[in-house]
C-alpha atoms as one frame of an Amber mdcrd trajectory, in Angstrom:
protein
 -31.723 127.612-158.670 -30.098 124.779-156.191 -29.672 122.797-159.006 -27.191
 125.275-160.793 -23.622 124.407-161.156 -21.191 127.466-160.435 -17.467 127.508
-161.702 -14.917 126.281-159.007 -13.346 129.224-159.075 -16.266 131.654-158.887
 -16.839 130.115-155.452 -13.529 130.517-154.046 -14.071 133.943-153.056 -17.198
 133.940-151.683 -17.591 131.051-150.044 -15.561 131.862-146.432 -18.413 134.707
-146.428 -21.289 132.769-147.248 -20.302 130.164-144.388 -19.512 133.179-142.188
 -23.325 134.635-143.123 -24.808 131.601-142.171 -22.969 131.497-139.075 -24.657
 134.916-138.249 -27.825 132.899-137.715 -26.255 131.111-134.508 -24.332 127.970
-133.883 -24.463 124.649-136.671 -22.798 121.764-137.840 -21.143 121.116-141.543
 -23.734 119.068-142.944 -26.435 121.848-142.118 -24.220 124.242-143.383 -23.766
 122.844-146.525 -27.496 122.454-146.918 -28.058 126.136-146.654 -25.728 126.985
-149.178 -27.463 124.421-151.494 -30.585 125.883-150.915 -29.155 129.626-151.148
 -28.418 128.527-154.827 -24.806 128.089-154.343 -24.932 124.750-155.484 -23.514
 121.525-153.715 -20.505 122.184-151.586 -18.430 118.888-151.098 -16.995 118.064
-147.531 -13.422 118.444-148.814 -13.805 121.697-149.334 -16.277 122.782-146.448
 -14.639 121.494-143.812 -10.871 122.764-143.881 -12.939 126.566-144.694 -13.956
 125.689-140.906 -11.183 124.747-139.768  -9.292 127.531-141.340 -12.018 129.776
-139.652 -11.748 128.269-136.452  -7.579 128.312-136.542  -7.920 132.068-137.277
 -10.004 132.208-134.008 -12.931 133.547-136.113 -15.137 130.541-135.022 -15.270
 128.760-131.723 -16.254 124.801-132.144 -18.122 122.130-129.758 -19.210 118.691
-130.038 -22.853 117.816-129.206 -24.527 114.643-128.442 -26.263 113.378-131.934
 -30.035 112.195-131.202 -30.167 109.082-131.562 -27.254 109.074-133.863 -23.115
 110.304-133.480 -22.086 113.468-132.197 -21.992 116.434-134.294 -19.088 119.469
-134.272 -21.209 122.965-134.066 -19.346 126.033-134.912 -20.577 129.604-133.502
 -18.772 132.818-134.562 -16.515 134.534-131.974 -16.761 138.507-131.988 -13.796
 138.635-133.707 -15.613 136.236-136.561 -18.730 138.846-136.188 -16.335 142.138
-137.215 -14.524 140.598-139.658 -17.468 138.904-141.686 -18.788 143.120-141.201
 -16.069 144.108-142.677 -14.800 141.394-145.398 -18.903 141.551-146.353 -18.704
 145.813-146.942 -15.538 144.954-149.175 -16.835 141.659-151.072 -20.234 144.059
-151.469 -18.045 147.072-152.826 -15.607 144.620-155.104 -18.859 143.397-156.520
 -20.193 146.549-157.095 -17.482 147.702-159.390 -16.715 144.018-161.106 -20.787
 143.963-162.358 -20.067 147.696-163.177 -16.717 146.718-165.349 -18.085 143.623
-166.951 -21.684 145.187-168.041 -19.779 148.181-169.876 -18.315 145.013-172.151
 -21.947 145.424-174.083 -21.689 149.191-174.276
């Protein structure tokens, strides 16, 4: 399913908490972000938009940032969740869960 092409605007939504879930798993840069996402069947998630979701995240003080020698190669900008990023991916992920919940619910009762 990496190869599947999602709607722009499907994305928007859930994208903040997909980077957020991944973030869960410990400190990592954009590019390896983006790679999980790809994998995770989201589909290809250009620089232009992963990158200011970072930096929005990081603004909001949801995500701490540090730059680490590349090897062999440039530096690379890690991000890490704060606590503050850990409770509110909790509870943004309860209410994205719920929101989906009843949008599935609405939109299968179409073929009723």
């Amino acid at each position: 399913m990496a190869d599947q092409t999602w709607p722009g605007d499907w994305l928007r939504g859930p994208l903040v908490l997909a980077v957020m879930r991944i973030l869960l798993d410990g400190p990592t840069y954009g590019y390896a972000i983006g790679t999980r996402l790809e994998e995770a069947g989201l589909g290809s998630i250009k620089g232009g938009t992963l990158y200011p979701l970072l930096s929005r995240l990081d603004a909001s003080g949801l995500v701490v940032t540090q730059w680490e020698q590349g090897e062999g190669g440039p530096g690379r900008k890690y991000f890490e969740l704060t606590p503050e990023g850990r409770a509110d991916f909790a509870a943004r992920s309860a209410q994205w869960c719920e929101f989906a919940r009843l949008t599935t619910t609405f939109i299968g009762e179409a073929g009723s």
